[in-house]
Backbone as CSV, one residue per row, in Angstrom:
resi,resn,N_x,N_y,N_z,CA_x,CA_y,CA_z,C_x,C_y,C_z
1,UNK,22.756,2.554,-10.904,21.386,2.112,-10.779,20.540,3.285,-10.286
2,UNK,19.641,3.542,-11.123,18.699,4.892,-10.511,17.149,4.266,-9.618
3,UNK,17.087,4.785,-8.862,16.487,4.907,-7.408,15.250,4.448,-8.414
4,UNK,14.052,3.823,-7.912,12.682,3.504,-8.294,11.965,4.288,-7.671
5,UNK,10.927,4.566,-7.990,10.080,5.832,-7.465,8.905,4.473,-6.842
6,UNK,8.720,4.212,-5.935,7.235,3.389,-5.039,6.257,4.382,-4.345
7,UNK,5.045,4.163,-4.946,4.022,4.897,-4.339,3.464,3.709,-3.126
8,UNK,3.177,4.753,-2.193,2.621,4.046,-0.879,1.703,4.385,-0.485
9,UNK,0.516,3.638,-0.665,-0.665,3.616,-0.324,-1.130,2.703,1.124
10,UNK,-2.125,3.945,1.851,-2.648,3.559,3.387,-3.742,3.248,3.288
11,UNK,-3.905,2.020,3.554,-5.843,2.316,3.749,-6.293,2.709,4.524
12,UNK,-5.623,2.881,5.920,-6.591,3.292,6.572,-6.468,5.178,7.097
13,UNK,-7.735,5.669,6.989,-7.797,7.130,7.546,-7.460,7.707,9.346
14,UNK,-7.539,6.912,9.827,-7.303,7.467,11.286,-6.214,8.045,11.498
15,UNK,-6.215,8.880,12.485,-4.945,10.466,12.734,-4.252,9.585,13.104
16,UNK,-4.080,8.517,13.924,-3.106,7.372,14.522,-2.967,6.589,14.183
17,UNK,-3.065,6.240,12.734,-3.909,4.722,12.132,-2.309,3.862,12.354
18,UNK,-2.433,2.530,12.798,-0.740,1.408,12.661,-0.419,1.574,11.904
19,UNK,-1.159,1.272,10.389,-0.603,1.495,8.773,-0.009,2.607,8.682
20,UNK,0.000,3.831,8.805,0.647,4.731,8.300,1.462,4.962,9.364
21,UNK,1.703,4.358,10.883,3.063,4.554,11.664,4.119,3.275,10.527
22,UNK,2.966,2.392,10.423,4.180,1.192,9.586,4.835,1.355,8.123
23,UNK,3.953,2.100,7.355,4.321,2.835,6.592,5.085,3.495,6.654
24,UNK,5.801,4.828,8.013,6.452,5.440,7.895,7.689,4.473,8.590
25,UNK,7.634,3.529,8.968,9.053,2.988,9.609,9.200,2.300,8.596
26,UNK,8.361,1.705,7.739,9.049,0.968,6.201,10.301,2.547,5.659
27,UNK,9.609,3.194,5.264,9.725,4.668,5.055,11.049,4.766,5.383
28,UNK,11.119,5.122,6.508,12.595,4.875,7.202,13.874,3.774,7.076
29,UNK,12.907,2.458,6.960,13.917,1.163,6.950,14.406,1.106,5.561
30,UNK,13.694,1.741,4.334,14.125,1.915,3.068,15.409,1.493,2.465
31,UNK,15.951,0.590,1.721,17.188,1.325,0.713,17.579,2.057,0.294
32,UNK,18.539,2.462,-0.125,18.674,4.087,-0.996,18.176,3.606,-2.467
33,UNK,18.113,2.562,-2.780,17.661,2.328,-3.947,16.111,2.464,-4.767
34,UNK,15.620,2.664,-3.381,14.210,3.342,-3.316,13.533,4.343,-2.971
35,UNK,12.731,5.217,-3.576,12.407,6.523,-3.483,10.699,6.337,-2.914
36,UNK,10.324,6.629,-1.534,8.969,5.791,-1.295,8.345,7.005,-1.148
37,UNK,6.874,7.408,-0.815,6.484,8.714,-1.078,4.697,7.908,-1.123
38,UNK,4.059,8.368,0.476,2.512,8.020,0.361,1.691,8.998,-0.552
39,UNK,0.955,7.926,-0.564,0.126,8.625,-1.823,-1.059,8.856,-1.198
40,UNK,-1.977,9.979,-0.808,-3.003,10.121,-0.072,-4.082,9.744,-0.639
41,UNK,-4.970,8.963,0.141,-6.295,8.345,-0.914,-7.562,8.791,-0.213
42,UNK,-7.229,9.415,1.096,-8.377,10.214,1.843,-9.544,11.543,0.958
43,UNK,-8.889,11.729,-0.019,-9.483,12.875,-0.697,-10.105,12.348,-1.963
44,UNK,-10.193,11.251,-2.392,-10.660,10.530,-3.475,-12.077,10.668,-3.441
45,UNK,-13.039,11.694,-4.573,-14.486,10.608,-4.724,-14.788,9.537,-4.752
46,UNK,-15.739,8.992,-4.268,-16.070,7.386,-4.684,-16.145,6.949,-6.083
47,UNK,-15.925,6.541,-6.874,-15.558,6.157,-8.010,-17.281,5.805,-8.502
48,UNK,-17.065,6.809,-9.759,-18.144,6.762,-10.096,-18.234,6.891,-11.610
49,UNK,-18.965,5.902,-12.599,-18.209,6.163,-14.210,-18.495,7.361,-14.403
50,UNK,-19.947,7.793,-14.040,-20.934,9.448,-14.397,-19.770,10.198,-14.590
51,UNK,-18.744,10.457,-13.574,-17.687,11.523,-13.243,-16.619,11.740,-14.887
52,UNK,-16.457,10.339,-15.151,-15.494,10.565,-15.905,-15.408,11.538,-17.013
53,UNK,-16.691,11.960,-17.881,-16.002,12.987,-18.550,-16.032,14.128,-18.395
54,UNK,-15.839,14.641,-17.244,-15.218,15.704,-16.462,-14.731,14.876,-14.543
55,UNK,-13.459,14.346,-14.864,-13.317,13.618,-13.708,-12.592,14.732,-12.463
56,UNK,-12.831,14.856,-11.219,-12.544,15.334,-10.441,-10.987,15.371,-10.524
57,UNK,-10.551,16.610,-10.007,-9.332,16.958,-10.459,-8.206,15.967,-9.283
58,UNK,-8.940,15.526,-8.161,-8.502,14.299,-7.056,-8.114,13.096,-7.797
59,UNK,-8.952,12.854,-8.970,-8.982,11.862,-9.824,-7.626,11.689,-10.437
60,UNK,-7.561,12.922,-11.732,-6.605,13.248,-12.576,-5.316,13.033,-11.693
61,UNK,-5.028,14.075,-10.550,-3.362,13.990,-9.717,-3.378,12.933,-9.396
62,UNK,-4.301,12.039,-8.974,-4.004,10.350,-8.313,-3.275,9.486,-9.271
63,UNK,-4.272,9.425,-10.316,-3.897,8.341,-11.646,-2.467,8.986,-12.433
64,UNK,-2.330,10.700,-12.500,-0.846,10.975,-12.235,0.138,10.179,-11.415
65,UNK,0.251,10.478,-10.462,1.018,9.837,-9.416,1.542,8.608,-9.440
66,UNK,0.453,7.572,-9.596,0.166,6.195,-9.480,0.871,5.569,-10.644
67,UNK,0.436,6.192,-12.433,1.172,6.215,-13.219,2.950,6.231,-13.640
68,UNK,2.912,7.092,-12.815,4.555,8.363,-12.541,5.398,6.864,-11.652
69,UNK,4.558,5.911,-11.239,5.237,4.867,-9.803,5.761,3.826,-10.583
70,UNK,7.393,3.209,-9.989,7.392,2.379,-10.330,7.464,1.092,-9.932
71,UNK,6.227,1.430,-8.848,6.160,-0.050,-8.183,5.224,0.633,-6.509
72,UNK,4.197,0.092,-6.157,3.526,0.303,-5.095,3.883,-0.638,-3.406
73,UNK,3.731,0.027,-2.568,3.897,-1.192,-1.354,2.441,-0.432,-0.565
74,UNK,1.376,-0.942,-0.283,0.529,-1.137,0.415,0.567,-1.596,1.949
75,UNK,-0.875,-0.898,2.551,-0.837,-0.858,3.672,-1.741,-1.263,4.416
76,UNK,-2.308,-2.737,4.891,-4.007,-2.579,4.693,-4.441,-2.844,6.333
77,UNK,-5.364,-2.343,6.400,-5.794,-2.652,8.080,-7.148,-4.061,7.309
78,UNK,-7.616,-4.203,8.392,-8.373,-5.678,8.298,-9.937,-5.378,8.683
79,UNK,-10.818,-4.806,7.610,-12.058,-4.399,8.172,-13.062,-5.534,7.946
80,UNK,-13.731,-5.987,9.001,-14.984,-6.831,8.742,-14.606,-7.952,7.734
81,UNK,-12.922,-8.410,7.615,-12.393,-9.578,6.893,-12.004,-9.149,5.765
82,UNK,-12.000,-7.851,5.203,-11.772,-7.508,3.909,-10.996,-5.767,4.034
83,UNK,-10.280,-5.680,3.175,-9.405,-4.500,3.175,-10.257,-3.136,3.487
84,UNK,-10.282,-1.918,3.784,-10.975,-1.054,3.805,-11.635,-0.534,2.594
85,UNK,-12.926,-0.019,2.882,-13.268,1.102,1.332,-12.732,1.523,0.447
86,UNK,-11.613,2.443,1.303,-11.059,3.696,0.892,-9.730,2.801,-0.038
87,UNK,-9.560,2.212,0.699,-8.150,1.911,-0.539,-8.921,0.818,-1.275
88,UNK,-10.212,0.498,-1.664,-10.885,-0.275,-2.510,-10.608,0.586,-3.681
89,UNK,-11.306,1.921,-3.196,-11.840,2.802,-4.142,-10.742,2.823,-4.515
90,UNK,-9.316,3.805,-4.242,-8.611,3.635,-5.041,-7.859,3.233,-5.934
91,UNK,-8.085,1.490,-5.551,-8.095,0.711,-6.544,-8.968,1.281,-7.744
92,UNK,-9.785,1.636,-7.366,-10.864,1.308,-8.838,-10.853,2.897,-9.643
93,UNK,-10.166,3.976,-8.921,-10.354,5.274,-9.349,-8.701,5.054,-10.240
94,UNK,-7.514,4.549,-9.782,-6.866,4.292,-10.393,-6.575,3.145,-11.781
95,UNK,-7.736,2.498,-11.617,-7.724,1.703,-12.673,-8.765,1.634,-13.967
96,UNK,-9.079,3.135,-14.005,-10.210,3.457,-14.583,-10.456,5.010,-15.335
97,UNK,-11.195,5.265,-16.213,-11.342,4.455,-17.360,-11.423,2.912,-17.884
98,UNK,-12.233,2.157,-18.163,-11.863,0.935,-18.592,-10.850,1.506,-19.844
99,UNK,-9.716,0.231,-19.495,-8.967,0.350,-20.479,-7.434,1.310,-20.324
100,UNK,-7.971,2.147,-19.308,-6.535,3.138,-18.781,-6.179,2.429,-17.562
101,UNK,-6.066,1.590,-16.863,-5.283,0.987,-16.019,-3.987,1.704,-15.605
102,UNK,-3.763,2.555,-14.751,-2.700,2.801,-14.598,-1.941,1.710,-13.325
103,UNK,-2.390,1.114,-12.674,-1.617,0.299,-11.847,-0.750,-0.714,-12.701
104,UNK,-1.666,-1.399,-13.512,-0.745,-2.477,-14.509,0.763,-2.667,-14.869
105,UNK,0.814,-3.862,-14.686,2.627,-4.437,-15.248,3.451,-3.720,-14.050
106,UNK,3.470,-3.530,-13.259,4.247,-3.340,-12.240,4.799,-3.774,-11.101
107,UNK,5.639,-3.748,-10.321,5.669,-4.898,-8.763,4.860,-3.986,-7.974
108,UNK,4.309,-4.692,-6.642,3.985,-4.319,-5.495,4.128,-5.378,-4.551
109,UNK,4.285,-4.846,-3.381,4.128,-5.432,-1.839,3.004,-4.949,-1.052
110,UNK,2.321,-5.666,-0.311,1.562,-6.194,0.439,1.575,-6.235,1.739
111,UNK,1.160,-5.019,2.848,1.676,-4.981,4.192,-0.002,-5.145,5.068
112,UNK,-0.229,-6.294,5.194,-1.657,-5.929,6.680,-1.330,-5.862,8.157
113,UNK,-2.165,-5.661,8.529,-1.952,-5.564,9.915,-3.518,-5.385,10.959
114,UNK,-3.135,-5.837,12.289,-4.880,-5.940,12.988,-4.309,-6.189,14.156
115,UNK,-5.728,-5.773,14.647,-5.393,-5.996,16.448,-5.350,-7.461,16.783
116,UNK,-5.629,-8.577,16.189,-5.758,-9.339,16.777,-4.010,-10.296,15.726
117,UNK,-4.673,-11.747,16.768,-3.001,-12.760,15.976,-2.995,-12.558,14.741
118,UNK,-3.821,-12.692,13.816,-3.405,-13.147,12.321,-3.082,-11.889,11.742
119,UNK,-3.132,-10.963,11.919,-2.258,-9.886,11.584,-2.997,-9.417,9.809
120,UNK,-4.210,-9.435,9.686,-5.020,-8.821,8.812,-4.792,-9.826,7.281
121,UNK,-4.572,-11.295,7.365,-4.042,-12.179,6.597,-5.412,-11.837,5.481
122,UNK,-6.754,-11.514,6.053,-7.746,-11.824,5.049,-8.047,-10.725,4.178
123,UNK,-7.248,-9.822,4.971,-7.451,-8.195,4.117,-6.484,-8.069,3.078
124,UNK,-5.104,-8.688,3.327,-4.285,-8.707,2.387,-4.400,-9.817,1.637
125,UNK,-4.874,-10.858,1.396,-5.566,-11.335,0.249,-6.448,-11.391,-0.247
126,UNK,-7.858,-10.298,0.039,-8.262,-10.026,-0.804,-7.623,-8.604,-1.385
127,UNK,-6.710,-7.699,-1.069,-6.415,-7.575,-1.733,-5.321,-7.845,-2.919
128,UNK,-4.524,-9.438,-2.733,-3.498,-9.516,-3.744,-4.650,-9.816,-4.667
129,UNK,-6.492,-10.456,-4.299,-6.950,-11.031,-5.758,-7.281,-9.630,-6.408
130,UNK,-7.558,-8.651,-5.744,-7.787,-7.400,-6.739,-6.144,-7.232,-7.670
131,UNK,-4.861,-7.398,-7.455,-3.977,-7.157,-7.718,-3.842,-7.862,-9.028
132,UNK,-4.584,-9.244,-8.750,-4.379,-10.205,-9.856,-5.020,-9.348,-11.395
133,UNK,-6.067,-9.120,-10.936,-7.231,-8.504,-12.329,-6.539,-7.201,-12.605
134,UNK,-5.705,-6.198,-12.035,-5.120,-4.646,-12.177,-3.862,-5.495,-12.941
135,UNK,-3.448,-6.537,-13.250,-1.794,-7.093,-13.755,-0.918,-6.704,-12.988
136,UNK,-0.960,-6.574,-11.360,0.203,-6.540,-10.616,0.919,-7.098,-10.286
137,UNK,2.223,-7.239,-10.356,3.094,-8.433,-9.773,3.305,-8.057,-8.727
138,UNK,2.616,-8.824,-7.278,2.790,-8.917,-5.919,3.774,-9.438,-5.841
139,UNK,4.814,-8.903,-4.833,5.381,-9.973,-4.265,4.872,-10.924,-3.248
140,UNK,5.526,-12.341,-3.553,4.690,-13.588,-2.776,5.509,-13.698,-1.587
141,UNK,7.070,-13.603,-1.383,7.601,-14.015,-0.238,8.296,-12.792,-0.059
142,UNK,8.772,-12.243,1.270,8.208,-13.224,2.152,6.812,-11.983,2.492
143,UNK,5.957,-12.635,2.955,4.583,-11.989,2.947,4.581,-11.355,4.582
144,UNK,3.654,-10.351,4.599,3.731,-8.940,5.769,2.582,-9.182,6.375
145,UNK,1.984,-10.317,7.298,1.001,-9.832,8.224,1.091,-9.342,9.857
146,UNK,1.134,-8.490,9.935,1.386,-7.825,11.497,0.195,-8.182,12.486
147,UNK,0.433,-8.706,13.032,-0.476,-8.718,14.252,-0.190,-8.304,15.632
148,UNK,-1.663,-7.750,16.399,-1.046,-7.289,17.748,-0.823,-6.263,17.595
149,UNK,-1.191,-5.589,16.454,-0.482,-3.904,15.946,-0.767,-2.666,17.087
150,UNK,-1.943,-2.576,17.513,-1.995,-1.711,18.113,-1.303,-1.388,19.415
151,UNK,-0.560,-2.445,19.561,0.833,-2.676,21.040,1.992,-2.548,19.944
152,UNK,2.153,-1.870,19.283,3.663,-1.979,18.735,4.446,-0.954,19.069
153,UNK,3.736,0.703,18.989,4.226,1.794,18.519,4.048,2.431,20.403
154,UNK,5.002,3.022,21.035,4.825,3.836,22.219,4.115,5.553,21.880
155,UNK,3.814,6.226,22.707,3.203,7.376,22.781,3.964,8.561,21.199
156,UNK,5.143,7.962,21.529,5.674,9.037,20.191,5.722,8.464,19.152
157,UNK,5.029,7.516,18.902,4.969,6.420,17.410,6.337,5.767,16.991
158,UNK,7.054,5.294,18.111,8.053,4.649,18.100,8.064,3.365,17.911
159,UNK,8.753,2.503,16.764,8.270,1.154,17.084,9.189,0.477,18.502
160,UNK,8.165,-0.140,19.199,9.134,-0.933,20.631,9.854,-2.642,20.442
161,UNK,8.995,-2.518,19.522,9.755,-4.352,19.091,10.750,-4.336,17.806
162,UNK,12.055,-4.819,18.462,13.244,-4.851,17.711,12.677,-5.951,16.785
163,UNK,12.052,-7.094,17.015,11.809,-7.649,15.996,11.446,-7.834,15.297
164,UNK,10.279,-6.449,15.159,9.067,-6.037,14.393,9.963,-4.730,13.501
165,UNK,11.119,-4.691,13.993,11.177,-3.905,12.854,12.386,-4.396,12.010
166,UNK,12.989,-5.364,12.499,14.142,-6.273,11.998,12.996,-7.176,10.645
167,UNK,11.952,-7.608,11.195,11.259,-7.796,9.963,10.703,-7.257,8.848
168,UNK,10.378,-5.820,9.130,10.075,-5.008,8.073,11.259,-4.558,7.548
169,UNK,12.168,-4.511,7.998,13.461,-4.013,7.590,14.068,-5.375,6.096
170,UNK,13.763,-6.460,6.337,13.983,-7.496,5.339,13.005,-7.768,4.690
171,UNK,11.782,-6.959,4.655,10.798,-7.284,4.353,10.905,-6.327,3.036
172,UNK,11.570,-5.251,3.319,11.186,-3.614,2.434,12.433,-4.257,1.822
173,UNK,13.726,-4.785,2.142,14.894,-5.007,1.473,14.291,-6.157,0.546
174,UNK,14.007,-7.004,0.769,13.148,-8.159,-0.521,12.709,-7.900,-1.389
175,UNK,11.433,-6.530,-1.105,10.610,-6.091,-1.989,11.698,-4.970,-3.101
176,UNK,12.555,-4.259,-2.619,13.880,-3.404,-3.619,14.228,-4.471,-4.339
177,UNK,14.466,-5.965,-3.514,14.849,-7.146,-4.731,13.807,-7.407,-5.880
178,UNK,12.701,-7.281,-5.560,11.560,-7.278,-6.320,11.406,-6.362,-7.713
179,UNK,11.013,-5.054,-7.201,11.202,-3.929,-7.817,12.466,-4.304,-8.958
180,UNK,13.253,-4.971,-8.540,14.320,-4.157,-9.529,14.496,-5.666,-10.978
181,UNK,13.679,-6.480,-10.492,13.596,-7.688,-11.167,12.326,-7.154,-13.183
182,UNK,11.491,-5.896,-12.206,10.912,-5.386,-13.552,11.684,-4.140,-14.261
């Protein structure tokens, strides 16, 4: 069985951001059956059609990349009830061109997270409905909302809760079940 290549996308930009400590302990909790590898979306123009026929060369390596994946796991923090900008945009810089869709027909997973209880539930569904219109197959169970995030990780970005990572750990093993179903 050869390894799946998953691109991992952060939404959020901060030097400390939870998502990309949780990202990297998914990262870690991995299968060997999976090859995971973030995909940086900090350097993206705002998506703009004008651009396209001469599209920023940020453009071109992204929709590379994204293309090249065979299967995404996401990372979303919970802004003002809805996923961040930045991984909006890349939704839309990757799925564009009308008509070049590179996200399409593929699996992905679904990771939010927030300071408060519900653990960014509204950020990660709006983004599974963007997922719906790109033809992504989300995985539905078991679903990733973290809450309380910003108490998880100690000074060296360690996670401190065995059970927070006993869950991502079956969480990333589900989603390899996923992946390998396309």
């Amino acid at each position: 069985m050869s390894k799946k290549k998953i691109a991992v996308l952060v939404g959020s930009l901060r030097k400390e951001s939870v998502n990309r400590k949780l990202a990297n302990e998914v990262i870690g909790l991995a299968p060997e059956s999976l090859e995971l590898e973030i995909v940086e979306i900090g350097q993206l123009a705002h998506y703009n059609e004008d651009l396209e026929e001469n599209p920023p060369v940020e453009w071109v390596e992204f929709r590379k990349k994204i293309g090249e994946a065979d299967g995404y796991l996401f990372f979303t923090p919970e802004y003002n009830r809805t996923t961040s900008g930045v991984l909006k945009n890349a939704l839309d810089v990757g799925s564009r061109p009308y008509g070049q869709n590179n996200w399409g027909g593929k699996p992905a997973g679904v990771a939010s997270s927030s300071v408060g209880a519900l653990g960014g539930v509204l950020a990660n569904h709006t983004l599974r409905q963007s997922m719906v219109f790109l033809n992504v197959y989300t995985m539905q169970q078991p679903e990733a909302y973290i809450g309380d995030s910003w108490h998880l990780f100690d000074e060296q970005n360690n996670l401190k809760k065995e059970e927070t990572r006993k869950f991502l750990k079956s969480w990333v093993d589900a989603f390899a079940e996923w992946v390998y179903k396309f």
